[in-house]
Legacy VTK file of the C-alpha trace (Angstrom):
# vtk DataFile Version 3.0
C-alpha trace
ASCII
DATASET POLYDATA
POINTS 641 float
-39.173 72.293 61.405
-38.079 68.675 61.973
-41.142 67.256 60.597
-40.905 69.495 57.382
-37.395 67.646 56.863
-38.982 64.111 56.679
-41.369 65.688 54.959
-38.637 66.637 52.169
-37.149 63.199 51.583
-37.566 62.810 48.589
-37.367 66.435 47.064
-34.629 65.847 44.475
-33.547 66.226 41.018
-32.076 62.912 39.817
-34.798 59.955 38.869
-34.039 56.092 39.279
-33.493 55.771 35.692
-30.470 57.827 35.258
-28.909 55.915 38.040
-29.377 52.789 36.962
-27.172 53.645 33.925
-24.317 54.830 35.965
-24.839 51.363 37.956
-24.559 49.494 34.851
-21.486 51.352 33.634
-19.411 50.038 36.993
-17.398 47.452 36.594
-18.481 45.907 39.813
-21.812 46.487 41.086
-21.954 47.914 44.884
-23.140 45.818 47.517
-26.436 47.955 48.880
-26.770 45.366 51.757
-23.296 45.984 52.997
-23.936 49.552 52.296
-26.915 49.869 54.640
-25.394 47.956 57.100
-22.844 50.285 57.541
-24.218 53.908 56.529
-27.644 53.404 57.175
-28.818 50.520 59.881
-27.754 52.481 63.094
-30.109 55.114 62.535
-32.887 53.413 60.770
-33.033 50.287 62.922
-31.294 52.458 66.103
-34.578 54.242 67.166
-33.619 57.418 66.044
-36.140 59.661 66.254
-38.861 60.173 63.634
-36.357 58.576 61.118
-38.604 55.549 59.191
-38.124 51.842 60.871
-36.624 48.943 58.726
-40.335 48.359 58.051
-41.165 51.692 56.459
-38.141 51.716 54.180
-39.189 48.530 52.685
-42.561 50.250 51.302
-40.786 52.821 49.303
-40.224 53.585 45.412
-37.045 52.296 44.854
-36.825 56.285 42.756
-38.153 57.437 46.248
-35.289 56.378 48.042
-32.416 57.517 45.811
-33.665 60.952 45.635
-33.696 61.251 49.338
-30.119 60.183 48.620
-29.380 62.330 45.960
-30.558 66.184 47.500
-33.767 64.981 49.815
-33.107 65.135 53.837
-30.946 61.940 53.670
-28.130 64.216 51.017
-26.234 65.149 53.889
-25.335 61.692 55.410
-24.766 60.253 51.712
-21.989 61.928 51.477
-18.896 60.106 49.486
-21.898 57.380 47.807
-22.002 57.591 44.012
-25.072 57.171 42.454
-24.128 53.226 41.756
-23.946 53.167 45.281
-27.796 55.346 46.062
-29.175 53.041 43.826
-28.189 50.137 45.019
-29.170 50.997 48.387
-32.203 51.501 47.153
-32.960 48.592 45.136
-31.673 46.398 48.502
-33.775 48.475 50.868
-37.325 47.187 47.913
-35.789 43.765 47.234
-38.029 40.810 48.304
-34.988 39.550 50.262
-34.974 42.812 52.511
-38.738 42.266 52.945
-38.589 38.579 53.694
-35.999 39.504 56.315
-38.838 42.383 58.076
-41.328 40.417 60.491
-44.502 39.819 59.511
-47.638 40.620 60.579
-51.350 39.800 60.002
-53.866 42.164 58.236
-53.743 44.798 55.828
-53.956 44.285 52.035
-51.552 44.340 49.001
-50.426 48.075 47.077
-50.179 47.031 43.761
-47.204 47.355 41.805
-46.880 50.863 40.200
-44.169 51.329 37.284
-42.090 54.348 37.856
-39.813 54.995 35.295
-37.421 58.227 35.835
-40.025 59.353 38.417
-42.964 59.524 35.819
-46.274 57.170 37.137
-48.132 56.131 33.746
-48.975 57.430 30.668
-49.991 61.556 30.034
-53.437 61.575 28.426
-53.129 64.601 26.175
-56.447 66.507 25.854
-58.029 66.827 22.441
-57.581 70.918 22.599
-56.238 73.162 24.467
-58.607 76.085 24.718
-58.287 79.736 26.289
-57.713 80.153 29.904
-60.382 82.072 30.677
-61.021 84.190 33.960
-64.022 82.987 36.453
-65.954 83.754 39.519
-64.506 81.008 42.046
-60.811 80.399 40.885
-58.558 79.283 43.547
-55.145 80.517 41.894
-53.039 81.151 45.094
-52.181 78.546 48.027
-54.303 80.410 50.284
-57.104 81.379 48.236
-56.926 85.745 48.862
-54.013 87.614 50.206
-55.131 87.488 53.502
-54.330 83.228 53.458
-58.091 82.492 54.739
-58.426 79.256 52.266
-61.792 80.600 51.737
-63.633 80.011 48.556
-66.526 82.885 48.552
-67.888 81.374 45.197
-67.565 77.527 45.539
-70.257 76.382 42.513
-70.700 74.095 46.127
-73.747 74.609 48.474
-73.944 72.535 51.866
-76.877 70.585 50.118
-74.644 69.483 47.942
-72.010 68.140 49.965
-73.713 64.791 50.855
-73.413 64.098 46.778
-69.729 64.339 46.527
-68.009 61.613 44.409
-65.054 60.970 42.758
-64.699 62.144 39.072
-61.819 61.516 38.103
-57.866 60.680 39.733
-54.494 61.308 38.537
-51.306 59.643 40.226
-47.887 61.201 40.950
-45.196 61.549 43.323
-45.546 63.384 46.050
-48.173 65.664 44.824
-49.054 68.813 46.158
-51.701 71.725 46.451
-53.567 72.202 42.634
-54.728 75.666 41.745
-57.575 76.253 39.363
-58.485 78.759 36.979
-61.696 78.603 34.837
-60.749 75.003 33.461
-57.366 74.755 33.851
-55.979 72.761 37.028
-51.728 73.105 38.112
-49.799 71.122 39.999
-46.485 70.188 40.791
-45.035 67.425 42.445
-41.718 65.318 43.325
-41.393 63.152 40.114
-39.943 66.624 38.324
-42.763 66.997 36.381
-45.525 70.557 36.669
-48.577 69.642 34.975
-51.674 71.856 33.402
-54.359 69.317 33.711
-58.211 70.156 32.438
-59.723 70.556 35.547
-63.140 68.812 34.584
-60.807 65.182 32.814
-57.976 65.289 34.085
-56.482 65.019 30.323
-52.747 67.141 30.524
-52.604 70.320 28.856
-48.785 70.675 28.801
-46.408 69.523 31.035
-42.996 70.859 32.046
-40.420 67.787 32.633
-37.603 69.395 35.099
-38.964 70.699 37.492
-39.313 68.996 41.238
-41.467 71.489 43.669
-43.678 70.738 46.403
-44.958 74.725 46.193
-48.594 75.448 44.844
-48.492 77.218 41.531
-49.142 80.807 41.383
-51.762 81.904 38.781
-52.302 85.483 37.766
-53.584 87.430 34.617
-50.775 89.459 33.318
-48.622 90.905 30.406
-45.971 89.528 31.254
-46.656 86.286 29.660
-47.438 86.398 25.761
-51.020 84.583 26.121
-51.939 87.175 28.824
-51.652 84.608 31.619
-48.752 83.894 34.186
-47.487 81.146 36.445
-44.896 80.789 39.057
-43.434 77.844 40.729
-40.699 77.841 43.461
-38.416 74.400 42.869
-36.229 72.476 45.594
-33.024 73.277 44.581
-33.248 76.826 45.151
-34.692 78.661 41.993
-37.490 80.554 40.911
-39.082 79.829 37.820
-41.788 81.588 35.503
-43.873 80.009 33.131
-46.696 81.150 29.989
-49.961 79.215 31.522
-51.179 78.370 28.227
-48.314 76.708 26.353
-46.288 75.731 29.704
-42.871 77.737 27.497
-40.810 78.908 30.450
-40.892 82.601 30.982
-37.558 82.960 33.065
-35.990 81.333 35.522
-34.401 83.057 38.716
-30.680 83.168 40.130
-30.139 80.800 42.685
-31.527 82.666 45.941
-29.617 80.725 48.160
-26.057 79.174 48.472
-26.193 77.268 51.077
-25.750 73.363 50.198
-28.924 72.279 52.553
-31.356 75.741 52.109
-34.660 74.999 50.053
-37.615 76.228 49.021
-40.690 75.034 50.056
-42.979 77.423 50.910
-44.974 78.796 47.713
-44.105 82.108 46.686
-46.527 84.949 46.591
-47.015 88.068 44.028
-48.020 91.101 44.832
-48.216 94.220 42.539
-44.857 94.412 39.895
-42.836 91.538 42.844
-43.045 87.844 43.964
-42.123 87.705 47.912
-40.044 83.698 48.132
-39.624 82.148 51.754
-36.679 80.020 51.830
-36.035 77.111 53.987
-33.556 74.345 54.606
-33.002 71.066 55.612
-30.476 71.465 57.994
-31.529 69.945 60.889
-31.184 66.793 58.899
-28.012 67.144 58.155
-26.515 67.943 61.945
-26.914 64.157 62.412
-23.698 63.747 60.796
-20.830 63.561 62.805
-19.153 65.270 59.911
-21.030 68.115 59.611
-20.336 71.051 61.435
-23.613 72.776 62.529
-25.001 75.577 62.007
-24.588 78.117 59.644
-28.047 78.299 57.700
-30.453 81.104 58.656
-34.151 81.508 57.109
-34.995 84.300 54.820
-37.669 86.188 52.636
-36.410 87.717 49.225
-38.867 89.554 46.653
-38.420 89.033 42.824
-39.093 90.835 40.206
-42.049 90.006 38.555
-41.413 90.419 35.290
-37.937 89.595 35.264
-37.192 87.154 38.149
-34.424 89.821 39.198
-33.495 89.778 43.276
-34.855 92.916 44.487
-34.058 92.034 48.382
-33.518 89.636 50.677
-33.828 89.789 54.658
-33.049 87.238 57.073
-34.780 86.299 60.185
-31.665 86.186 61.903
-29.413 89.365 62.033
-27.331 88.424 65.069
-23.646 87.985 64.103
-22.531 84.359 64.053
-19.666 82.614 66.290
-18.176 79.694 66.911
-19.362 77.737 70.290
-16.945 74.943 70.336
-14.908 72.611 68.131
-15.743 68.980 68.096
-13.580 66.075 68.915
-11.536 65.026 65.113
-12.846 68.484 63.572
-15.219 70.541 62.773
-17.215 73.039 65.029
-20.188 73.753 66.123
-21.264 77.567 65.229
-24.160 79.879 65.706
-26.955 81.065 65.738
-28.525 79.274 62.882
-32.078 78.520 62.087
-35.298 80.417 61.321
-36.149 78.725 58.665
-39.118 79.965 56.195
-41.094 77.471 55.173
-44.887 78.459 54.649
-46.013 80.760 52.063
-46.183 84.508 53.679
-49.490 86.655 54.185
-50.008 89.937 52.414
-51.351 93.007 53.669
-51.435 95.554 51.095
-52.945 98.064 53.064
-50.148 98.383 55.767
-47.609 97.495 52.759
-46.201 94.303 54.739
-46.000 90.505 54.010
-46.265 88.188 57.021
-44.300 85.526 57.650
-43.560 82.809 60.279
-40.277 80.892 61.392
-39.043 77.784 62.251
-36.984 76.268 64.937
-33.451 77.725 66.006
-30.358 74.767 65.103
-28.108 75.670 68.151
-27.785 76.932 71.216
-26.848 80.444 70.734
-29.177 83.137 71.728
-31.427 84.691 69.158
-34.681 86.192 68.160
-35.686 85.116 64.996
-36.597 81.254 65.270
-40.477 80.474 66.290
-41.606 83.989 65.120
-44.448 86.201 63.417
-42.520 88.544 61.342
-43.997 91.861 59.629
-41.760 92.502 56.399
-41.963 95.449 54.474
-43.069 95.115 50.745
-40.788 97.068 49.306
-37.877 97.420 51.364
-37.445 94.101 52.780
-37.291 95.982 56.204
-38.059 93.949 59.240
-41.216 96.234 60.895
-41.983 94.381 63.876
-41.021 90.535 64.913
-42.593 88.524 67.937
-41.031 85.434 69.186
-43.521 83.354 70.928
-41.081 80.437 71.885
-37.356 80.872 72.864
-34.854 78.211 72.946
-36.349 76.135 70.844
-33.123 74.677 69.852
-33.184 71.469 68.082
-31.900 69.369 65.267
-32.228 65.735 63.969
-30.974 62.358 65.756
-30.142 63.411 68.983
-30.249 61.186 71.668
-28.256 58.869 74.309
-26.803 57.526 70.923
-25.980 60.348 68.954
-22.438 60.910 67.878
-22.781 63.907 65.855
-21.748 66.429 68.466
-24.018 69.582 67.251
-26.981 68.445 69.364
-27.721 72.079 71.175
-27.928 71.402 75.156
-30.889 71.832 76.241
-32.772 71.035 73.539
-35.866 71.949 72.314
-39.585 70.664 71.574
-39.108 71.769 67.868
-42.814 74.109 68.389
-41.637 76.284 65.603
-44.391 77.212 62.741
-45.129 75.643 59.530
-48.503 77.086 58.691
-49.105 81.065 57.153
-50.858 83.085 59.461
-54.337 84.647 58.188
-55.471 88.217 58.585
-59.110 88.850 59.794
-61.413 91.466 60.093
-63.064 91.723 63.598
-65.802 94.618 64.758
-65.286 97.993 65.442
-63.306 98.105 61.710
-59.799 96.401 63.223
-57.852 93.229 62.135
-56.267 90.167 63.925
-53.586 88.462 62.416
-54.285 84.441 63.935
-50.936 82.246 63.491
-50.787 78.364 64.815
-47.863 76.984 65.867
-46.859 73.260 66.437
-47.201 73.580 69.893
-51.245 73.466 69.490
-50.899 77.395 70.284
-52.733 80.137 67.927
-52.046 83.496 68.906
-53.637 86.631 68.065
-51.216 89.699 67.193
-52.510 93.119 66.274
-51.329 93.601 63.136
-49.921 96.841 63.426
-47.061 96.350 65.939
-47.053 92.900 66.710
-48.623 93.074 69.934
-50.042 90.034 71.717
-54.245 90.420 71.554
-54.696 86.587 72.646
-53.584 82.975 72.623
-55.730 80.021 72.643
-53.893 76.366 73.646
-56.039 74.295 71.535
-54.079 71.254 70.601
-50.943 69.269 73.085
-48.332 69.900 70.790
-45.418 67.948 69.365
-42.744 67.819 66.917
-45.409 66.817 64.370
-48.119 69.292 65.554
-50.335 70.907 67.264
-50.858 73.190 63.920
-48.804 71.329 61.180
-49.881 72.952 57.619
-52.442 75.439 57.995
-55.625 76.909 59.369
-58.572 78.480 57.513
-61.096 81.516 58.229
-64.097 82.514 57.016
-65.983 85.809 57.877
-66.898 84.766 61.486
-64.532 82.052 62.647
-60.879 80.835 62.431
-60.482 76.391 61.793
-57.664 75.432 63.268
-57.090 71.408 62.485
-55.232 69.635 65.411
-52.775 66.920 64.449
-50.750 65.925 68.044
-49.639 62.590 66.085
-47.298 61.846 68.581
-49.994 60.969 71.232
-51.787 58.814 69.012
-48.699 56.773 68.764
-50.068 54.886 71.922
-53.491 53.859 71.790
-53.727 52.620 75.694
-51.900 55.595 77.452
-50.945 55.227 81.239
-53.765 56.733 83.744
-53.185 60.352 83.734
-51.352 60.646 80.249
-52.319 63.175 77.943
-54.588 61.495 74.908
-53.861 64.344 72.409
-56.718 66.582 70.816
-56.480 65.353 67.172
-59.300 66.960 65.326
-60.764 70.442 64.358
-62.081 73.492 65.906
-63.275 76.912 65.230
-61.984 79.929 67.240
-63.331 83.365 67.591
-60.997 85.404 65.653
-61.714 88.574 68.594
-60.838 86.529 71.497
-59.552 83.665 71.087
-62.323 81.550 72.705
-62.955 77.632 71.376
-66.791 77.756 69.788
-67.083 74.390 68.670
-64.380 71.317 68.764
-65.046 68.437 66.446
-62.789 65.705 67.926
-60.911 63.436 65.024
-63.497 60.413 64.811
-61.980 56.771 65.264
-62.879 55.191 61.600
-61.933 52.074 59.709
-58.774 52.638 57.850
-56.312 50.416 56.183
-53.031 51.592 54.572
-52.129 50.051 51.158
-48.731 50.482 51.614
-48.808 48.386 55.470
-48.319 45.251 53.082
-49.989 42.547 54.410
-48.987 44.294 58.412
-51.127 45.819 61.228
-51.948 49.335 60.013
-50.911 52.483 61.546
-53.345 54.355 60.560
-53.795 57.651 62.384
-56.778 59.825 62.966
-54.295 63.282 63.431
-55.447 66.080 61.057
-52.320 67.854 59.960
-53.305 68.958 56.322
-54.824 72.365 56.005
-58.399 73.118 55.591
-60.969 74.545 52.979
-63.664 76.808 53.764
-66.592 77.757 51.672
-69.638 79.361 52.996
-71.515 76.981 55.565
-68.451 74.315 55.479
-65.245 73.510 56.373
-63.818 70.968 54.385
-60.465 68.738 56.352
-58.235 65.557 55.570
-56.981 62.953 58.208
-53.612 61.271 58.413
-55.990 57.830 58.001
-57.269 58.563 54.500
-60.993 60.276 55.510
-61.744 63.340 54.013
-64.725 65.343 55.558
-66.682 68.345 55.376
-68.143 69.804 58.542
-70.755 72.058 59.185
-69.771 75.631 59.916
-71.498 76.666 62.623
-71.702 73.784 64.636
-68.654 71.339 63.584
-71.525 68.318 62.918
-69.736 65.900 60.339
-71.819 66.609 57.179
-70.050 64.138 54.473
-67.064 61.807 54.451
-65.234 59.691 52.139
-62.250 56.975 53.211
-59.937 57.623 50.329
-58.240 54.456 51.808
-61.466 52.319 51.292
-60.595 51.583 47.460
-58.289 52.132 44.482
-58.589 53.720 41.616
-57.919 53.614 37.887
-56.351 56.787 37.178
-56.450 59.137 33.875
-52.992 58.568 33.691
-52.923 55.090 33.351
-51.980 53.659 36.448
-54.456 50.158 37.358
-55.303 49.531 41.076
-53.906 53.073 42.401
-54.384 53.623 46.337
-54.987 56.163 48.343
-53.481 56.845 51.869
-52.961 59.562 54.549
-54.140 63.002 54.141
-50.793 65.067 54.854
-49.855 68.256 54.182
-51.433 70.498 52.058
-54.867 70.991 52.037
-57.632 70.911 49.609
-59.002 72.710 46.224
-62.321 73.733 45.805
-63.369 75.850 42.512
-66.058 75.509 40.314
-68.385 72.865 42.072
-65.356 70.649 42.235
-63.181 69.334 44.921
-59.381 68.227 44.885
-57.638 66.792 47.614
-54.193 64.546 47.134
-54.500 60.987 49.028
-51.374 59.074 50.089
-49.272 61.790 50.231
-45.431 61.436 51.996
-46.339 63.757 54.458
-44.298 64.813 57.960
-45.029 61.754 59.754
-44.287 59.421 56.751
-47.177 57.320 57.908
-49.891 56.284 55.472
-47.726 56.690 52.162
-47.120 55.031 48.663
-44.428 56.380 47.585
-46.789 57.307 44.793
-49.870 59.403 45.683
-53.572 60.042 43.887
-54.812 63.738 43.284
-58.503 62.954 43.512
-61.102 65.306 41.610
-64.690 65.400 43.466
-68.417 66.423 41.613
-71.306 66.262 42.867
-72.512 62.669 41.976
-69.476 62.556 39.555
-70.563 64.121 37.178
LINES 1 642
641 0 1 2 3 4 5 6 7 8 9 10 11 12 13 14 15 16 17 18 19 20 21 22 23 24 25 26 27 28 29 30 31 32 33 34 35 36 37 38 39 40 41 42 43 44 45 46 47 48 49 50 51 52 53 54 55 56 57 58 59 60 61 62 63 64 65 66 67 68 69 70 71 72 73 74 75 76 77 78 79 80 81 82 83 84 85 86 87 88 89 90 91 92 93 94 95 96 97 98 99 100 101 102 103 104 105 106 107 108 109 110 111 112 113 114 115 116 117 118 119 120 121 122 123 124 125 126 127 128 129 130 131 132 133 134 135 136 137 138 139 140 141 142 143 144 145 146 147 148 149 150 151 152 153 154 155 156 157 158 159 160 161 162 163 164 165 166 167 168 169 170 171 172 173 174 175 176 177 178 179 180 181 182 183 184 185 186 187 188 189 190 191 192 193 194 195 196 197 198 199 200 201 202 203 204 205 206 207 208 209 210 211 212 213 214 215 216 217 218 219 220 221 222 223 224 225 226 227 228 229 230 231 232 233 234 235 236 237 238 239 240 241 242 243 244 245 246 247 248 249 250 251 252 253 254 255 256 257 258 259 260 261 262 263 264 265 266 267 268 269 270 271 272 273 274 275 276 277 278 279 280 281 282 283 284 285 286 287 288 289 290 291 292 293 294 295 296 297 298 299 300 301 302 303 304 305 306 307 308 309 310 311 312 313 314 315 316 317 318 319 320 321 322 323 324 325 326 327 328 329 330 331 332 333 334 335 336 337 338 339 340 341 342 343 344 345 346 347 348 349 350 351 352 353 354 355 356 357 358 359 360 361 362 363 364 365 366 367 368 369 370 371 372 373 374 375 376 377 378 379 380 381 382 383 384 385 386 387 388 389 390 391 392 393 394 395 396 397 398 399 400 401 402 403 404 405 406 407 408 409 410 411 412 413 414 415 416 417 418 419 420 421 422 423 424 425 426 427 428 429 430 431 432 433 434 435 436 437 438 439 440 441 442 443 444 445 446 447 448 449 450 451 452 453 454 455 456 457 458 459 460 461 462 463 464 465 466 467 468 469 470 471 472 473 474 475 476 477 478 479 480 481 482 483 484 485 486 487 488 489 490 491 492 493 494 495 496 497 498 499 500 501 502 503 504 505 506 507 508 509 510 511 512 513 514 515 516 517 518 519 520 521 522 523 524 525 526 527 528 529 530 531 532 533 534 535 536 537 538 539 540 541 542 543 544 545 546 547 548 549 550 551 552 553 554 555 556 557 558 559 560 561 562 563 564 565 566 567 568 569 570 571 572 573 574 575 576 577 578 579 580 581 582 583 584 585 586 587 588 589 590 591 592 593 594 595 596 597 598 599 600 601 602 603 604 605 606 607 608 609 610 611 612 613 614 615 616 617 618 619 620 621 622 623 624 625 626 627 628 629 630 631 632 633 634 635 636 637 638 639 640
């Protein structure tokens, strides 16, 4: 999933600080202009595609940059750079001297200066006490909310009345934040600066948090002996590891094998427990790294491996390719191009204890080579690992980064793909007569209905155009009655005064009958004032798409936009009920941080436990439009209280 990949720049291990003390320990300093000239301009200023503009670069965290460099998507083509060299890269790319040399434009306003210092934003207000996690009616302590991935929160402490009242309490800034989960009053999330954080859900005053640990997975939070204060968490990190943690003191439990040895594979979807075993997706960021001409492409294939609980031991592992790989051709000075390759994991998977199988879905094939696996809805079996049934909706979806008239690389597959694969778990429903659906939504603005038992096509819907960037990006939501499927087809939005007769996109969100498939209400993305901190002083971008996932509680669905506005719409009819611009203002954040902004509303989705809401603004989402660099995780009350 190309988008995923630009998503991921970013995900790494080393901070700007450590850096900067190899830089000062070389005897001469590296030139970062000369540097970017030569490793970096064709690409960035070259129109590659969906890799950020001269512009765009300029607006990043200097510590944003080199981890990209370090082991984000950009790893692969920084090849032979020492850190001396990422940094100073980075520190030319933020200089006023790079930005004096970017045109200017009118509009817009200022992003104030945020201190980063080894990736940490501010200063962690440490709560007075730390009392007992205690269990509750309403937690949200898994991604999706139930096994079944509906996002729906049966016991809100929200009504619809209540909706109209909802302010912000209280905001916390970070990098790259990502999905909170609550129990009782404890709030976790991780994020890109390398630090996972137990905030109090009601302050925002930290708990504990753990240092070393970069994720963009939503913590896992379950009651259970394992851990010695009776309660458990589990994170996923980037660089390929599992780890488990005591939810009350944040002392780390165990931490996994490496589940994956290939240089480029990650993890980013969040892992899932069920019974004694955690099922892991695993992903990678390989179509990134194809746009080197050094690299010889592909040898990467997706996977799903279960854990033991109690023990992070490897119990199995199945990949979603299991044809036998070959070479297709060697490239001109070295290298070859081999296959197939692919299938990458990277949503969290669906759990159906009842037929004993997790559900998963797959991205994109890398090459040309005939297979099954990429673009799939795969039935796994819980304890086996066993593939039960597989359905590929999309073949020859081959595709991988910076290909083009331009492109040098030779591993761009022939024909290529319109990278459709999935990045959002599929949901399992209950429809009448006492059978299930199992709804998935694919970046091509598809959602299909399978019957869960074999695999079998009951319906598909086209609801959204499609693109590389979605169609479906992160997720959908159910409730009892009705799927909400949010529509981002970015791409189209790119052009605000299409030619006579070219598609407009559907940007927006609409609710499907989970029987048949059929549209019952479409809420189209409204056009709203919108200004991006980070534009600088230039002609925003902002974009009305809706690629995060949803919320649902009874009566409402609750949905960000790439443009900052976060809304809850009525159920039944998709009426607009409450919105907020998190764009519209800054905030002072628990955590120290004067003047924060908010931004675009990217990726995953929102929080809702206990009467409050939680929704991360400014976020460096797929379509890297609309970010800081550093992003707000913004807590909502009913009149802030």
């Amino acid at each position: 999933m190309s988008s995923l990949r630009i998503w991921l720049a970013g995900l790494a291990l080393a901070g700007a600080s450590a850096l900067a003390a190899t830089a000062q320990a070389q005897p001469t300093a590296p030139d970062g202009a000369a540097l970017y000239e030569t490793r970096c301009k064709m690409c960035h200023e070259g129109g590659a595609p969906r890799a950020p503009g001269r512009a765009d670069l300029g607006q990043r965290a200097p510590a944003d940059i080199v981890q990209s460099l370090t082991s984000g998507i950009m790893a692969p083509m920084a090849q032979g750079l020492s850190d001396a060299d990422k940094l100073a890269v980075a520190t030319y790319l933020t200089s006023p001297a790079f930005a004096a040399a970017t045109p200017a434009r009118a509009g817009g306003q200022e992003m104030p200066q945020v201190a980063i210092k080894g990736g940490v934003v501010g200063t962690d207000p440490k709560c007075a006490s730390n009392p007992p996690i205690r269990a509750a009616a309403g937690n949200w302590s898994s991604m999706g909310v139930d096994d079944a991935s509906t996002r729906f929160q049966r016991r809100p402490g929200l009504t619809p009345a209540d909706a109209p009242k909802l302010k912000v309490k209280w905001s916390f800034s970070m990098t790259g934040g990502g999905q909170p989960t609550v129990v009782g009053d404890w709030l976790f999330v991780t994020n890109r600066s390398g630090k996972f954080y137990a905030l109090d859900a009601r302050t925002g005053c930290v708990h504990w948090s753990v240092d070393d640990l970069v994720s963009r997975t939503t913590p896992m939070v379950i009651k259970s002996p394992i851990s010695p204060s009776g309660w458990l968490t589990v994170v996923s990190e980037s660089d390929r590891v599992v780890r488990a943690f005591d939810a009350q003191t944040g002392k780390q439990l165990w931490k996994s094998a490496q589940l994956e040895t290939h240089p480029v594979s990650v993890l980013t979807g969040t892992p899932v427990i069920v019974g004694d075993r955690l099922i892991v997706p695993i992903s990678s960021i390989e179509e990134a790294a194809a746009m080197s001409k050094s690299y010889s492409c592909c040898t990467f294939r997706g996977s799903v491996a279960a854990l033991e609980l109690a023990t992070g031991k490897l119990l199995w592992k199945t990949p979603m390719i299991d044809e036998p790989m070959k070479t297709v051709r060697e490239k001109a000075g070295g290298g070859k191009v081999q296959g197939p390759a692919g299938a990458a994991v990277w949503a969290a998977p669906t759990i159906d204890r009842k037929r004993g199988l997790a559900y998963v879905v797959t991205g994109d094939s890398y090459t040309d080579v005939e297979t099954v696996g990429p673009d799939a809805i795969v039935a796994l079996d819980l304890k086996t690992g066993a593939i039960r049934w597989r359905r590929q909706v999309t073949q020859k979806d081959n595709f991988v980064m910076g290909c083009g008239p331009t492109s040098q690389s030779g591993n761009c597959p022939t024909p290529m793909g319109p990278d459709y694969d999935f990045g959002a778990t599929p949901i399992l429903m209950n429809i009448a007569g006492g059978k299930q659906v199992l709804v998935a939504g694919q970046k091509s603005g598809i959602v299909y209905g399978l019957n869960p038992d074999t695999g079998a096509l009951v319906w598909k819907t086209v609801v959204g155009m499609g693109s590389a960037l979605g169609g479906v990006e992160w997720g959908i939501g159910a409730d009892d009655k009705q799927v909400y499927v949010p529509i981002s087809d970015v791409t189209y939005l790119f052009n605000p005064s299409p030619k006579p007769g070219t598609p407009a996109g559907k940007a927006g969100i609409y609710a499907l009958n989970p029987a048949t498939g059929a549209i019952v209400w479409s809420a189209p993305a409204p056009v709203a004032p919108c200004v991006y901190a980070s534009d600088k002083g230039k002609p925003s971008r902002c974009m009305r798409a809706q690629p995060a996932a949803p919320a649902v509680i009874p009566g409402l669905v609750f949905e960000g936009a790439l443009d900052g506005w976060f809304r809850a719409y009525d159920a039944k009819t998709g009426k607009i009920v409450w919105e907020d611009s998190t764009t519209s203002r800054t905030y002072d954040t628990v955590n120290g941080i004067k003047g924060q902004p908010g931004g675009g509303i990217d990726g995953m989705g929102p929080t809702i436990a206990h009467g409050m809401v939680y929704i991360t603004s400014g976020n460096n989402g797929a379509a890297r439009i609309g970010s800081n660099g550093v992003n707000v995780l913004l807590a909502y009350s009913v009149d802030g209280k």
